[in-house]
N, C-alpha and C positions, 0 to 999 in steps of 0.2 A: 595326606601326602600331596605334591603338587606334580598332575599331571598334565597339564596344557600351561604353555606359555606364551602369552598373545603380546604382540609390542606394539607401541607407538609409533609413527612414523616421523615427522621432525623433530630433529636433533635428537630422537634415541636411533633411527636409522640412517635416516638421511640430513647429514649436512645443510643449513640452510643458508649458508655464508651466502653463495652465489646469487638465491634465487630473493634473498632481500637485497641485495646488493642491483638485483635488477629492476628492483620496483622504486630505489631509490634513482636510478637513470631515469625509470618511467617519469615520476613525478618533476625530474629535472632539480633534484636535490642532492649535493657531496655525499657518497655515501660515508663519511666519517658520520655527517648531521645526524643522517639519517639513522643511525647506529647507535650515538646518541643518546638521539629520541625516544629511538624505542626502548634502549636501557633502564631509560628515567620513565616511561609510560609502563612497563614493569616494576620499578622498583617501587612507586605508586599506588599497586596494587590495582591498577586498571586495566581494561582489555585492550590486548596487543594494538588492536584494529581503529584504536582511539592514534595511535603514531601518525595514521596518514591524515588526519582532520587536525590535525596539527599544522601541517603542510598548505593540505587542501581541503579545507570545511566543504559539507557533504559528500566527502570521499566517495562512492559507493563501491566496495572492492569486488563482490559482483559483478557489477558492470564492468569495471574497468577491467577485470579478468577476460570479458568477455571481447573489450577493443584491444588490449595486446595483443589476443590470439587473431582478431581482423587483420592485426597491423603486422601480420608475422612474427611476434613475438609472445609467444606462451609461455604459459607459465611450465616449465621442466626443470627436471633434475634426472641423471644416469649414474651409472658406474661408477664415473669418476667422485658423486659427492655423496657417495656410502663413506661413514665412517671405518674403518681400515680394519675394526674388529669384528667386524657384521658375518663378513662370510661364514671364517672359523667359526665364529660364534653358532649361528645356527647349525652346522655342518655338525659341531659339539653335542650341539643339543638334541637334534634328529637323531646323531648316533646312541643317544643315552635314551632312546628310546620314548621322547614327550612331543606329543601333539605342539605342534607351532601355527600360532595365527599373526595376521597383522591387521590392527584395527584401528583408524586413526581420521582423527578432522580432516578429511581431504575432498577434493571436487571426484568427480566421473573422468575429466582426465586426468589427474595423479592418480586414479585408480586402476586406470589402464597402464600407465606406466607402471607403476609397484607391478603387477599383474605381468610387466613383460620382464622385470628384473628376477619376481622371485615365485615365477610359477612354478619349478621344480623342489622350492626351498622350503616352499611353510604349506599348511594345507588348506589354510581360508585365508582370503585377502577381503574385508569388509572398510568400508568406508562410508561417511556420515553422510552423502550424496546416496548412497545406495541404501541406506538405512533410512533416511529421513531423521534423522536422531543424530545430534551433535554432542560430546561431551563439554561442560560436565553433565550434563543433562543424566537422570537415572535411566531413561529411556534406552540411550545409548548402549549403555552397560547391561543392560536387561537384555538385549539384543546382542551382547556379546554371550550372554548363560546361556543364552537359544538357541545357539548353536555352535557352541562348543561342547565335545561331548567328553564332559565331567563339572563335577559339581561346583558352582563357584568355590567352595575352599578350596577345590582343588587345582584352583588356577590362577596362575601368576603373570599379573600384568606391570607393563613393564615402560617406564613414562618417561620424562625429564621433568616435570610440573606437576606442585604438590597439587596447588588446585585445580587443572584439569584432568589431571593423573591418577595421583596418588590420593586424594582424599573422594570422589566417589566410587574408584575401584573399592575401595576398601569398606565404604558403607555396603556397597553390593555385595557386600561376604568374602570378595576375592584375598589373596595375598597379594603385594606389592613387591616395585623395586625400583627406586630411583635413581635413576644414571646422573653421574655430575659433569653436563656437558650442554652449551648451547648458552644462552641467555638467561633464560629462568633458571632451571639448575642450580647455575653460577649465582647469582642475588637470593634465593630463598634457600641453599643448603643450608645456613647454619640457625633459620628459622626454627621456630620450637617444633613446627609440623613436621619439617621435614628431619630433622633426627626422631622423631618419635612415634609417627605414623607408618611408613615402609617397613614391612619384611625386611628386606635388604638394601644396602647403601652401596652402591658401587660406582667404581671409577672405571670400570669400563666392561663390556657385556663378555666377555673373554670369564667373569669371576661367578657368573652364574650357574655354569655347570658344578663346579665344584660347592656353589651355596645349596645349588639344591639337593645334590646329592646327602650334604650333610644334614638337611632339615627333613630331608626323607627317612634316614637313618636313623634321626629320632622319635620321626612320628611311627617306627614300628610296632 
């Protein structure tokens, strides 16, 4: 049965329209280009972070993480760039009575942020800053079984991306569930991975409660 269900945080929670839309001002690049770019640096099959050495050879996004936030411009996101199903959604899922985590690629300050949005809403908020462990790394995901209390099959994680998502969650024992929303989602859904690897396929987190209820019903 599936009792914890841990999410990802871009594009299966938060919207990231805005916040690449800012790093394409950063660099002083249209953000159509830069949108682009990073479409085709995904469809590719290469890592996202390959988009701005396109731009600007030795990018370092560290660093430069590091001079927006000098230069008053950090890296954020709030309220407003939750996807629209998130609340209900977990409000749903608390009510049906499953452990809720969020565990995702983020720095120490996106982790304070998540932390100020959804302290009342999920019961662990981990991030790969706090972890030292990035996905897809197994590392990552080993650190998500350690403290989550039940057993990886009994936990469903919840991604937009088959390869940092949905295919080491699922070597780690976990069930799946991939949202089809954002960037990646949208180019790798009709991949062979991604219909045939997830537990679940969904258009939008609002269809979980009722997935697992039925998957639980048969694991009686």
């Amino acid at each position: 049965m599936i009792r914890a269900v841990i999410f990802d945080v871009g594009e299966c929670l938060v919207d990231e329209t805005t916040e690449y839309g800012t790093w394409a001002d950063w660099l002083g690049v249209r953000r159509h280009t830069f949108h682009a770019m990073f479409g085709a640096v995904i469809a590719q099959g290469r890592d996202y972070r390959e988009t701005f050495q396109e731009f600007r050879p030795g990018f370092d996004l560290y660093a430069e993480r590091e001079a927006r936030a000098a230069a008053g411009r950090p890296e954020h996101f709030g309220e407003e760039d939750l996807y629209p199903d998130v609340r209900d959604a977990l409000a749903t899922l608390r009510a049906d009575g499953l452990w809720l985590g969020i565990a995702g690629n983020q720095t120490t300050r996106a982790g304070k942020i998540l932390r100020e949005l959804f302290a009342t809403d999920v019961d662990l908020i981990g991030t790969s800053d706090d972890w030292g462990a990035g996905k897809p790394d197994r590392a990552f995901f080993d650190r998500v079984a350690e403290v989550v209390p039940a057993e990886p099959d009994e936990m469903l994680y919840v991604g937009d991306r088959v390869d940092n998502d949905i295919t080491p969650a699922r070597a780690a024992g976990m069930h799946t569930a991939l949202v089809r929303r954002g960037p990646w989602a949208t180019i790798q859904w009709r991949s062979e991975q991604a219909q045939k690897l997830p537990t679940f396929r969904i258009e939008t987190l609002l269809e979980l409660s009722p997935l697992i209820k039925q998957f639980n019903e048969r694991a009686r």
